[in-house]
mmCIF file of the N, C-alpha and C atoms, coordinates in Angstrom:
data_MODEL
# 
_entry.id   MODEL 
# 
loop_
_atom_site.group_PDB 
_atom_site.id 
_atom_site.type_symbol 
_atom_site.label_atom_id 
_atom_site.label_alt_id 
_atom_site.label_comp_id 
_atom_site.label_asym_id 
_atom_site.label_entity_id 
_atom_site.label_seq_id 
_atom_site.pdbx_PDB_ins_code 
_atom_site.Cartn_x 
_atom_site.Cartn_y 
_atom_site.Cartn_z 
_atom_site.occupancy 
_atom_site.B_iso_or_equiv 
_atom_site.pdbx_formal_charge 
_atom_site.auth_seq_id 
_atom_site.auth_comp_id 
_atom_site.auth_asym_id 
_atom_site.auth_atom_id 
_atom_site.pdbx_PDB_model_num 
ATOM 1   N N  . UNK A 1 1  ? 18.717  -18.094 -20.051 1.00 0.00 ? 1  UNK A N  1 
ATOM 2   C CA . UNK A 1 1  ? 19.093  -17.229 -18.961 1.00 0.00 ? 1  UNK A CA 1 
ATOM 3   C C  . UNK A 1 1  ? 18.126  -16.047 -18.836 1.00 0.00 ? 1  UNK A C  1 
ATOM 4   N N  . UNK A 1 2  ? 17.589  -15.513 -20.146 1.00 0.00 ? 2  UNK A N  1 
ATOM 5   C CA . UNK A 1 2  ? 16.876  -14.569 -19.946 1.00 0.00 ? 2  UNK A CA 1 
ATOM 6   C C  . UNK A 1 2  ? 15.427  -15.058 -19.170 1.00 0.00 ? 2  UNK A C  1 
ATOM 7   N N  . UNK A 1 3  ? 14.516  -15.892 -19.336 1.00 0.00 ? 3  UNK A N  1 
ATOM 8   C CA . UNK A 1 3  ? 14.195  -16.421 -18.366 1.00 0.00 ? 3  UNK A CA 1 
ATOM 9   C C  . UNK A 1 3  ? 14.289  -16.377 -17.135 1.00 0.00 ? 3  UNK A C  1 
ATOM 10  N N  . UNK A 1 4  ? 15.342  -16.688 -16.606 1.00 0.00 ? 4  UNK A N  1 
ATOM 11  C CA . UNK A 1 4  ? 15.631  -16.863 -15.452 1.00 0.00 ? 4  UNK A CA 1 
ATOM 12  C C  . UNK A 1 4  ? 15.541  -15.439 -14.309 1.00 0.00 ? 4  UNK A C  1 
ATOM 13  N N  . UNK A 1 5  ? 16.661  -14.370 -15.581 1.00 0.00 ? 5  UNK A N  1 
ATOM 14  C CA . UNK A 1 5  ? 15.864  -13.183 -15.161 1.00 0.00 ? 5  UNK A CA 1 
ATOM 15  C C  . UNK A 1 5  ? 14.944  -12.733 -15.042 1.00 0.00 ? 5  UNK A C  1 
ATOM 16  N N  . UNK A 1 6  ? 13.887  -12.811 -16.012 1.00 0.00 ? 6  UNK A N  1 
ATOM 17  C CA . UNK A 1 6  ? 12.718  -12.710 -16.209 1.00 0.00 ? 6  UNK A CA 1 
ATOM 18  C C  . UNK A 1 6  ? 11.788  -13.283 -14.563 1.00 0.00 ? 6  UNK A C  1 
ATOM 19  N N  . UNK A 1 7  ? 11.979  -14.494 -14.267 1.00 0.00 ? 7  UNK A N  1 
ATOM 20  C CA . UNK A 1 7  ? 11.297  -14.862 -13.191 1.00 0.00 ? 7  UNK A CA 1 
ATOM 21  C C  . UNK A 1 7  ? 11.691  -14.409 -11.661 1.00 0.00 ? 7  UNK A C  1 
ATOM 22  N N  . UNK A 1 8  ? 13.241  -14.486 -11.818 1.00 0.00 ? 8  UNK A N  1 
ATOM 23  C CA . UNK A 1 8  ? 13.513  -13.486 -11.225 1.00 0.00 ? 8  UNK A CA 1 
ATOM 24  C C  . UNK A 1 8  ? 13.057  -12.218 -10.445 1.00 0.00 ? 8  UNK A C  1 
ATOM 25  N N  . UNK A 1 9  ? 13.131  -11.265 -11.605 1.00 0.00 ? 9  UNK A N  1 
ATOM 26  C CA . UNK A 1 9  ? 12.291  -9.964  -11.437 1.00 0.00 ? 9  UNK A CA 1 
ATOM 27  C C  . UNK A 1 9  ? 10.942  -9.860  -11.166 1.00 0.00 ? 9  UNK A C  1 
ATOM 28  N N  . UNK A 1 10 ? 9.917   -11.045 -11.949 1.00 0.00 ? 10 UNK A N  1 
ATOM 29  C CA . UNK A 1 10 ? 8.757   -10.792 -11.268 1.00 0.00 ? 10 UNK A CA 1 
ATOM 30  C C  . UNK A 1 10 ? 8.669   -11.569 -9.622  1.00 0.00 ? 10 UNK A C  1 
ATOM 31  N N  . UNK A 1 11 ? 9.229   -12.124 -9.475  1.00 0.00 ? 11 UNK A N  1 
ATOM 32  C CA . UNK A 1 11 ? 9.264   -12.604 -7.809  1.00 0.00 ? 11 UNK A CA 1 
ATOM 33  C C  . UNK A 1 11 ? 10.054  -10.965 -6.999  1.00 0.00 ? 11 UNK A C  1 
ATOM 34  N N  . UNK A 1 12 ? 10.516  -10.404 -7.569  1.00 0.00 ? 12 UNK A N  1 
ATOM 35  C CA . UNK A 1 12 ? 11.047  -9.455  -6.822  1.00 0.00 ? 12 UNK A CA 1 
ATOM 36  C C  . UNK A 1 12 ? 9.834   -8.300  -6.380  1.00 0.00 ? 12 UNK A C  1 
ATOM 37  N N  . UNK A 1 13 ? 9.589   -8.318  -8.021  1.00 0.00 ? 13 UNK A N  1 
ATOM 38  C CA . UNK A 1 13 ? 7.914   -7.080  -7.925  1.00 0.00 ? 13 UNK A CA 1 
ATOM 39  C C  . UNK A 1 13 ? 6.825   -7.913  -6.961  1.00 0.00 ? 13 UNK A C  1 
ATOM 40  N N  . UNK A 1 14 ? 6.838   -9.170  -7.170  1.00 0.00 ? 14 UNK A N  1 
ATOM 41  C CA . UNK A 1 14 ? 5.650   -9.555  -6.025  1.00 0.00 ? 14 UNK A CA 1 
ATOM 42  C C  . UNK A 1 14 ? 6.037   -9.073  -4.634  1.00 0.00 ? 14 UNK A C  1 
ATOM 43  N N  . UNK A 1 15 ? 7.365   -9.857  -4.236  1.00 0.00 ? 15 UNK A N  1 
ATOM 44  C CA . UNK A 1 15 ? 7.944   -9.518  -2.929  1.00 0.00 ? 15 UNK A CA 1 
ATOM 45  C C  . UNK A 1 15 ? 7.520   -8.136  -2.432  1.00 0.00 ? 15 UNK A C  1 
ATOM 46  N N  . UNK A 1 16 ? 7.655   -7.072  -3.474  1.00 0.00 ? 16 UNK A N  1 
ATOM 47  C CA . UNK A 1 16 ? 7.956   -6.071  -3.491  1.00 0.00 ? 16 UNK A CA 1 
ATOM 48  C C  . UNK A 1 16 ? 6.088   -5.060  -2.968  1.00 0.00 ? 16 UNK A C  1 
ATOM 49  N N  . UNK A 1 17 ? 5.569   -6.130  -4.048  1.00 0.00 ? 17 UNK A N  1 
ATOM 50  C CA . UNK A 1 17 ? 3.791   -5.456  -3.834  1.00 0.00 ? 17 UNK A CA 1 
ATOM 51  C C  . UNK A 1 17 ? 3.210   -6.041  -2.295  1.00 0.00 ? 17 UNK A C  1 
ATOM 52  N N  . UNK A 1 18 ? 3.621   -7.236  -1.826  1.00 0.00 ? 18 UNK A N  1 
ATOM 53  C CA . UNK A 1 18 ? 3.412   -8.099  -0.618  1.00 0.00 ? 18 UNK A CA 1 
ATOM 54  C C  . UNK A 1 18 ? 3.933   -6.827  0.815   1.00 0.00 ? 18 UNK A C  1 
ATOM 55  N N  . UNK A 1 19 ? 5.387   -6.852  0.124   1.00 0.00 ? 19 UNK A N  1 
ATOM 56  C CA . UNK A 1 19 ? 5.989   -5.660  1.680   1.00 0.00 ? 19 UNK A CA 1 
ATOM 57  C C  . UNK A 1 19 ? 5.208   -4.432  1.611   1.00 0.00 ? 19 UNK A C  1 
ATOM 58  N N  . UNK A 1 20 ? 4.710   -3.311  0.505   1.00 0.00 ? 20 UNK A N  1 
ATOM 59  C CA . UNK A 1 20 ? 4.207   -2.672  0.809   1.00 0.00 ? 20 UNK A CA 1 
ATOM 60  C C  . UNK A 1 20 ? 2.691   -3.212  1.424   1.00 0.00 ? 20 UNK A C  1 
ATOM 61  N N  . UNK A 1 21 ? 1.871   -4.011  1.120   1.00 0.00 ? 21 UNK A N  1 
ATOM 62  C CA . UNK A 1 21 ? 0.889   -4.108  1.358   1.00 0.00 ? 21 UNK A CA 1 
ATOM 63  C C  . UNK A 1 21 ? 0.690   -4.834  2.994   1.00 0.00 ? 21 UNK A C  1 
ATOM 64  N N  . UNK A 1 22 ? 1.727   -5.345  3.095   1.00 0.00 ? 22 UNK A N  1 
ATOM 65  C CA . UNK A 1 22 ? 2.348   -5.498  4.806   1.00 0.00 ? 22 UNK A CA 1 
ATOM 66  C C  . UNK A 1 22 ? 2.308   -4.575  5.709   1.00 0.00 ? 22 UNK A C  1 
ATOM 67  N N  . UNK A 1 23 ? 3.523   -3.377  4.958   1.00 0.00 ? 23 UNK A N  1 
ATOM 68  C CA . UNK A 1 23 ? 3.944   -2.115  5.838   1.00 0.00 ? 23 UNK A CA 1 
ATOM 69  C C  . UNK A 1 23 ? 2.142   -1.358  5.487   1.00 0.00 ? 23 UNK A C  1 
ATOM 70  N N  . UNK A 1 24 ? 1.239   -1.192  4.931   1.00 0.00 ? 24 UNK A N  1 
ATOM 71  C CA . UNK A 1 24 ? -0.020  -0.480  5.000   1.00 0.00 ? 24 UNK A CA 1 
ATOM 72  C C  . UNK A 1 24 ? -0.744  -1.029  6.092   1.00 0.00 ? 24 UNK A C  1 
ATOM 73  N N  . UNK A 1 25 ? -1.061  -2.508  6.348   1.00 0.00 ? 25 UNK A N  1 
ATOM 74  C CA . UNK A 1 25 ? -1.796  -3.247  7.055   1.00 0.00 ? 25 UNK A CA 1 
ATOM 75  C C  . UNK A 1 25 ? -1.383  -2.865  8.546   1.00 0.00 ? 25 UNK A C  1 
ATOM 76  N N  . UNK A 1 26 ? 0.543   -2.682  8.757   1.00 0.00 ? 26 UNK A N  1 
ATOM 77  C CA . UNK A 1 26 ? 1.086   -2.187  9.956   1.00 0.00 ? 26 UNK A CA 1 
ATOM 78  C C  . UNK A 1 26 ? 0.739   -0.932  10.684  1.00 0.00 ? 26 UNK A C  1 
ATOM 79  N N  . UNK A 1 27 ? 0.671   -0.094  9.563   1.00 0.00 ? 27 UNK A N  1 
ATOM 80  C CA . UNK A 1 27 ? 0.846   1.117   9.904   1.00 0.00 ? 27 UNK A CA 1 
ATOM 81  C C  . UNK A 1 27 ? -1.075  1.319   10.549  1.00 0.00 ? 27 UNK A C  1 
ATOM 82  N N  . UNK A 1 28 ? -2.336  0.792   9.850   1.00 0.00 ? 28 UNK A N  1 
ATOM 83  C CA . UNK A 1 28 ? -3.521  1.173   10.221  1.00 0.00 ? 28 UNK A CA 1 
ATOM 84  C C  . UNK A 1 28 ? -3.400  0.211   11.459  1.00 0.00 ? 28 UNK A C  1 
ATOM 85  N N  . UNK A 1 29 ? -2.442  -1.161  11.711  1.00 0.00 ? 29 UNK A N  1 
ATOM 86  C CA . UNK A 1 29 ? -3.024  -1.529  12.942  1.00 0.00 ? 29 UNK A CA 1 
ATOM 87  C C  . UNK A 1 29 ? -2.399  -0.684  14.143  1.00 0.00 ? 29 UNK A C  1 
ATOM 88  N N  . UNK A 1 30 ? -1.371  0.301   13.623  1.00 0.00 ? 30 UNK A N  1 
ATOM 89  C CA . UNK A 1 30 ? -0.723  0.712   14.728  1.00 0.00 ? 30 UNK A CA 1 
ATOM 90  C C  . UNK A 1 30 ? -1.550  1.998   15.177  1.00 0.00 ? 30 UNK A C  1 
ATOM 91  N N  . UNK A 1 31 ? -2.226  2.473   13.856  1.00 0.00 ? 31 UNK A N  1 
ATOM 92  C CA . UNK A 1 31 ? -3.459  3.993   14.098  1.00 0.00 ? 31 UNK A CA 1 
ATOM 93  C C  . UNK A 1 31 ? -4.671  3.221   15.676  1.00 0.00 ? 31 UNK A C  1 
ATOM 94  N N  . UNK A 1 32 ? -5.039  2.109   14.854  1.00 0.00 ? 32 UNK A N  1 
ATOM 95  C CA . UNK A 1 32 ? -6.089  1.589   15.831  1.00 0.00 ? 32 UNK A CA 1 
ATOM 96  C C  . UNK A 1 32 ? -5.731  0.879   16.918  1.00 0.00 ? 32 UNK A C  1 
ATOM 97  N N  . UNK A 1 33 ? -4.147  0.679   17.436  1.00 0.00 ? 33 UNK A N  1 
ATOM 98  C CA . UNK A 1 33 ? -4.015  0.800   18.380  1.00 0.00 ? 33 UNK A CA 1 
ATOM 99  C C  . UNK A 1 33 ? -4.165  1.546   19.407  1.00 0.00 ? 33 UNK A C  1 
ATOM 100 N N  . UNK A 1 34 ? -3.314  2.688   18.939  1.00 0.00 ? 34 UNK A N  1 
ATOM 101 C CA . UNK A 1 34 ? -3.198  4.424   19.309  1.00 0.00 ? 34 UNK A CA 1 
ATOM 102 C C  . UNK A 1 34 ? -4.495  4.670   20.107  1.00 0.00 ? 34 UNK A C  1 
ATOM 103 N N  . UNK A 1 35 ? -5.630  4.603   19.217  1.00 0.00 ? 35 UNK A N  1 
ATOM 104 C CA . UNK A 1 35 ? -6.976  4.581   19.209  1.00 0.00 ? 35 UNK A CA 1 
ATOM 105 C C  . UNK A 1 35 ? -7.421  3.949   20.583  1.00 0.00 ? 35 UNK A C  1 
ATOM 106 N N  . UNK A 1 36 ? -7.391  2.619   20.638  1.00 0.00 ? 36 UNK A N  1 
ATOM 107 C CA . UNK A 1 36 ? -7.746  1.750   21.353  1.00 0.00 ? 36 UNK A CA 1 
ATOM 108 C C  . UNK A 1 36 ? -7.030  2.291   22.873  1.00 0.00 ? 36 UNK A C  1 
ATOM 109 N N  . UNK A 1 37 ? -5.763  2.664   22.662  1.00 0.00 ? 37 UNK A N  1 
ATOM 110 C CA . UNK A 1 37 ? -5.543  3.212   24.000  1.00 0.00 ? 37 UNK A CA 1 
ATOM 111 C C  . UNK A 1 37 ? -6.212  4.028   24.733  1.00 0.00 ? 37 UNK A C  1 
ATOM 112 N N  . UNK A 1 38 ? -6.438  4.879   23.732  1.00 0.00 ? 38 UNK A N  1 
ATOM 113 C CA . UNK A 1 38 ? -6.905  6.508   24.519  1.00 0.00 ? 38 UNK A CA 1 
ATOM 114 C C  . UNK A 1 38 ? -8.424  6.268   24.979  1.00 0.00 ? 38 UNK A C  1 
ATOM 115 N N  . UNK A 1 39 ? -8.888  5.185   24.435  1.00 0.00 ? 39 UNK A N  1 
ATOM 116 C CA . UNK A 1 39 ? -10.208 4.912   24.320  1.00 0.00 ? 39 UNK A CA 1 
ATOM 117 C C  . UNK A 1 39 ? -10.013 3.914   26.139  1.00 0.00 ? 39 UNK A C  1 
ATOM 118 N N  . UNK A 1 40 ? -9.235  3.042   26.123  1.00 0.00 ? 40 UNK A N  1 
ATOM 119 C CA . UNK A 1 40 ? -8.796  2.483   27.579  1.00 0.00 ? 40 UNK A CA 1 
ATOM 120 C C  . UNK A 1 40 ? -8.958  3.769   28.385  1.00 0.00 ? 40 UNK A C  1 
ATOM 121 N N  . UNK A 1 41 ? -7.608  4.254   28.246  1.00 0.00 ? 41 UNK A N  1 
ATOM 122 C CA . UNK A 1 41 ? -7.276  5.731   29.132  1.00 0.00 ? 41 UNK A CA 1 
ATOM 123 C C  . UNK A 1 41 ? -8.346  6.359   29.363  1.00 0.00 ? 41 UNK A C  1 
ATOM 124 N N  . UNK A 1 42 ? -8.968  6.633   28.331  1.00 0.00 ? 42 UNK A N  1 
ATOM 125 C CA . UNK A 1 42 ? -10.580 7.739   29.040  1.00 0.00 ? 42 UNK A CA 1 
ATOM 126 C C  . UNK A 1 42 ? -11.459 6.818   30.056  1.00 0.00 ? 42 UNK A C  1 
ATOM 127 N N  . UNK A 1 43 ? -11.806 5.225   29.356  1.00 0.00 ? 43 UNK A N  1 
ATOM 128 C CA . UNK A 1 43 ? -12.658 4.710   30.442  1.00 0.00 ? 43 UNK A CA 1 
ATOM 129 C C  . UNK A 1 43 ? -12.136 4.272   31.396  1.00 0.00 ? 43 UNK A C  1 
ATOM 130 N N  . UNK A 1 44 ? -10.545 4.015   31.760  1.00 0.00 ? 44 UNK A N  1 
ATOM 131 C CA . UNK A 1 44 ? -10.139 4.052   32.917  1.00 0.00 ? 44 UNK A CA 1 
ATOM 132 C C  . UNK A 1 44 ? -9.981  5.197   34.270  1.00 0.00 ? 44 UNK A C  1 
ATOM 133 N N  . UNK A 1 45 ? -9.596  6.209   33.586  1.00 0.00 ? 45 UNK A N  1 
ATOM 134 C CA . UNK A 1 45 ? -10.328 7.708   34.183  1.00 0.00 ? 45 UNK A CA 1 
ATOM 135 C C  . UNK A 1 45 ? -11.782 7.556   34.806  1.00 0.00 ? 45 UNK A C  1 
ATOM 136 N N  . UNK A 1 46 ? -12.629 7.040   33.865  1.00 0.00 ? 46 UNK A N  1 
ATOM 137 C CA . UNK A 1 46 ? -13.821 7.294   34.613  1.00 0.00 ? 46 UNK A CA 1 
ATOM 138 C C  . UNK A 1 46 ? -14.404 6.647   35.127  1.00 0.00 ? 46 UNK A C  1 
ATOM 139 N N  . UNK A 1 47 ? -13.649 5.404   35.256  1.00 0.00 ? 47 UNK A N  1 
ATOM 140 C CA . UNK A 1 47 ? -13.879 4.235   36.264  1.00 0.00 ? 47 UNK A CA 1 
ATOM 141 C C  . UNK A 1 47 ? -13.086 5.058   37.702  1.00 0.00 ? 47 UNK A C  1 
ATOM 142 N N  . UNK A 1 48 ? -11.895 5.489   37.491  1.00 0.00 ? 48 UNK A N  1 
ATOM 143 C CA . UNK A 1 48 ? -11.641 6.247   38.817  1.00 0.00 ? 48 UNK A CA 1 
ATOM 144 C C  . UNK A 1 48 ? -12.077 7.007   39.611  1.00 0.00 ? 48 UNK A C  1 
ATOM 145 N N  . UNK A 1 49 ? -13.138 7.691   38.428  1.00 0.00 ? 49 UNK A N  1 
ATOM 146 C CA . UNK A 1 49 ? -13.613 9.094   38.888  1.00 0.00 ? 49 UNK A CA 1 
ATOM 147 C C  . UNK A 1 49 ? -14.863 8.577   39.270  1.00 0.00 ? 49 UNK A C  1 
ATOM 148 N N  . UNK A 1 50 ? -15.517 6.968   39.141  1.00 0.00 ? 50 UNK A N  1 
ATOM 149 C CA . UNK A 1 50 ? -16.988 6.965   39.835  1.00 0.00 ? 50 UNK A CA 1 
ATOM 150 C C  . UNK A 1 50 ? -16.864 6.892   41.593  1.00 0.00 ? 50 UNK A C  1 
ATOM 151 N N  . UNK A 1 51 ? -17.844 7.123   41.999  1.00 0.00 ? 51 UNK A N  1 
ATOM 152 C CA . UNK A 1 51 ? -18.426 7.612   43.564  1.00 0.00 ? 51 UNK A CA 1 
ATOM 153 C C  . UNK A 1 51 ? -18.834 5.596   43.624  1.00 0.00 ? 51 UNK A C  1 
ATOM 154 N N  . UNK A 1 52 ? -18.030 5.278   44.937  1.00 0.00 ? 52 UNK A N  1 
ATOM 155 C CA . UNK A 1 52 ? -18.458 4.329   45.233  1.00 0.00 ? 52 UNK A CA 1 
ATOM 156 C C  . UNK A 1 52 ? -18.940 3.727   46.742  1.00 0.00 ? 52 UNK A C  1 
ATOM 157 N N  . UNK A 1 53 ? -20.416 4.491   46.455  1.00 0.00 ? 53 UNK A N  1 
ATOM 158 C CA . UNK A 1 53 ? -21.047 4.340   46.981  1.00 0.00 ? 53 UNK A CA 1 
ATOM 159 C C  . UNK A 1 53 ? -21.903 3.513   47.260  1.00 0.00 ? 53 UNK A C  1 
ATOM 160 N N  . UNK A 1 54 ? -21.843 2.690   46.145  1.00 0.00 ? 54 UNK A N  1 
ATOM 161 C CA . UNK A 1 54 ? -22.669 1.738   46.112  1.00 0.00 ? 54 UNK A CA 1 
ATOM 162 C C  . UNK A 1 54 ? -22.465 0.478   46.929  1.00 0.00 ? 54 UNK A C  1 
ATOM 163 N N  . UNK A 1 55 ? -20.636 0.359   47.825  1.00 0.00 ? 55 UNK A N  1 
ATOM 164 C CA . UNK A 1 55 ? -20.753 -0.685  48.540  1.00 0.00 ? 55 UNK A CA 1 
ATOM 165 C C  . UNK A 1 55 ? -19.479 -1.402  47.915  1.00 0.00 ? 55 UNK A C  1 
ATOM 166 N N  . UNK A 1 56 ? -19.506 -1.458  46.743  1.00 0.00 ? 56 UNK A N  1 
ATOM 167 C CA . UNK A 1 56 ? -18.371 -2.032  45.707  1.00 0.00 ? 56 UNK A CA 1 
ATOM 168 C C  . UNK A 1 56 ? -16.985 -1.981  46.072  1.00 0.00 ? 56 UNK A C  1 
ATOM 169 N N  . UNK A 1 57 ? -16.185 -2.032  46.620  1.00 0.00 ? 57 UNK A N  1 
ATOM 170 C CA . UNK A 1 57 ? -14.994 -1.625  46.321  1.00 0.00 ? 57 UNK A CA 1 
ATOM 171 C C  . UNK A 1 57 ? -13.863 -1.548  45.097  1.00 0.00 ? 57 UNK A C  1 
ATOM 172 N N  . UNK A 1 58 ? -13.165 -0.210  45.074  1.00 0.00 ? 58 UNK A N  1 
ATOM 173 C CA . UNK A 1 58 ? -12.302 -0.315  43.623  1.00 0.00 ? 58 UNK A CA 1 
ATOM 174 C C  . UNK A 1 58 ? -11.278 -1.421  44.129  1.00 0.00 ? 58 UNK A C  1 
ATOM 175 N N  . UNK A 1 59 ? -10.352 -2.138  43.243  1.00 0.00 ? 59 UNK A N  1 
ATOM 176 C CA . UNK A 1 59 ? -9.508  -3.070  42.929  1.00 0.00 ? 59 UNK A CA 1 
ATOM 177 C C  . UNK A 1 59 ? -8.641  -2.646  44.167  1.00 0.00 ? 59 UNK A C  1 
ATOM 178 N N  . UNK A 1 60 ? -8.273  -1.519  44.350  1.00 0.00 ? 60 UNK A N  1 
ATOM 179 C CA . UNK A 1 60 ? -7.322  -1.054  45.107  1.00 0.00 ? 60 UNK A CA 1 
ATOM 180 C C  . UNK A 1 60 ? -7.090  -0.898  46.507  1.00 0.00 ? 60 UNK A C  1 
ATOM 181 N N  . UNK A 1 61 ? -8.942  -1.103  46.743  1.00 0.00 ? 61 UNK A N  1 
ATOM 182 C CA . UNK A 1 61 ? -9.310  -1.114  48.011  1.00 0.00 ? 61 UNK A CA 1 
ATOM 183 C C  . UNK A 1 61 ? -9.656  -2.348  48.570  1.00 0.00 ? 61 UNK A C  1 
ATOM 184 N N  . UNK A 1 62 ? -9.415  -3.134  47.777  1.00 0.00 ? 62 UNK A N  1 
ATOM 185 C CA . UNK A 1 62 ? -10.239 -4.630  47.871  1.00 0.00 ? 62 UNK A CA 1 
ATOM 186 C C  . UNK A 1 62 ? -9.506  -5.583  48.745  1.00 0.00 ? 62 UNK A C  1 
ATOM 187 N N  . UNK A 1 63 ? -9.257  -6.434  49.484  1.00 0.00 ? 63 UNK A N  1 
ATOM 188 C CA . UNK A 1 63 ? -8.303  -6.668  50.229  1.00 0.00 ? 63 UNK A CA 1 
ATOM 189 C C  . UNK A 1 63 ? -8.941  -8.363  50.390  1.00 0.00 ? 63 UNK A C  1 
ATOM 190 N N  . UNK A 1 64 ? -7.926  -9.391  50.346  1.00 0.00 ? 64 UNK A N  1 
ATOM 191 C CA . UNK A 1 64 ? -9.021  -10.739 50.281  1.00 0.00 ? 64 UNK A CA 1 
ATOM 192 C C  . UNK A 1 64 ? -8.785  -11.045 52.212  1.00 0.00 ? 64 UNK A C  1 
ATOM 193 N N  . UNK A 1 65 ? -9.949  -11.532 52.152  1.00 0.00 ? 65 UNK A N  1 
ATOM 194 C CA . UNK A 1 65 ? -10.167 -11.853 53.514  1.00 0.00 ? 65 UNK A CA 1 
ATOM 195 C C  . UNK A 1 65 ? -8.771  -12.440 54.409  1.00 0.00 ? 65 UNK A C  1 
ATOM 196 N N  . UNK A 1 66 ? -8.669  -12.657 56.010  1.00 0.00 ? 66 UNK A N  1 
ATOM 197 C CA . UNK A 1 66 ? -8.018  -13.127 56.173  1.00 0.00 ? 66 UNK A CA 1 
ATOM 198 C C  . UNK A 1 66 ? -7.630  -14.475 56.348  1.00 0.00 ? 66 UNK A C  1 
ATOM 199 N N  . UNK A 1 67 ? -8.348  -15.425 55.672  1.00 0.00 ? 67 UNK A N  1 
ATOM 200 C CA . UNK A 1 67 ? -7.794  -17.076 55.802  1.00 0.00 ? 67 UNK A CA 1 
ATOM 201 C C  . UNK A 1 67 ? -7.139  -17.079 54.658  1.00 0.00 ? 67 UNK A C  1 
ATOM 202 N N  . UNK A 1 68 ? -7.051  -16.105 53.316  1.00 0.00 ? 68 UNK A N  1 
ATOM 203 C CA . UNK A 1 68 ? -6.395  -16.385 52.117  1.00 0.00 ? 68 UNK A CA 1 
ATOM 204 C C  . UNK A 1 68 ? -4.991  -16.111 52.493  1.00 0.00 ? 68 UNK A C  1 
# 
């Protein structure tokens, strides 16, 4: 029986080293999410803020012809 405990407990400490090393992996993908947004957000800003002059139209202005 002691055994049994024995194997037991170390499946618990693994479980145990696995979830933290889970919840670490979570937590930096959730930093470089964060990240990744603001990094969207700024170059979406300055996709708004370009002068389009060039002929281009933004998404918003774009309109598909009329046979579509």
């Amino acid at each position: 029986m002691d055994t049994n405990r024995q194997s037991l407990e170390e499946q618990l400490t693994l479980m145990q080293a696995d979830q933290a090393q889970m919840s670490e992996e979570l937590y930096a993908q959730q930093k470089e999410i964060a990240h990744l947004r603001l990094m969207i957000d700024a170059l979406t800003r300055k996709l708004q803020s370009l002068e389009t002059d060039d002929g281009i139209l933004r998404p918003d202005e774009d309109q598909p012809p009329p046979h579509y």
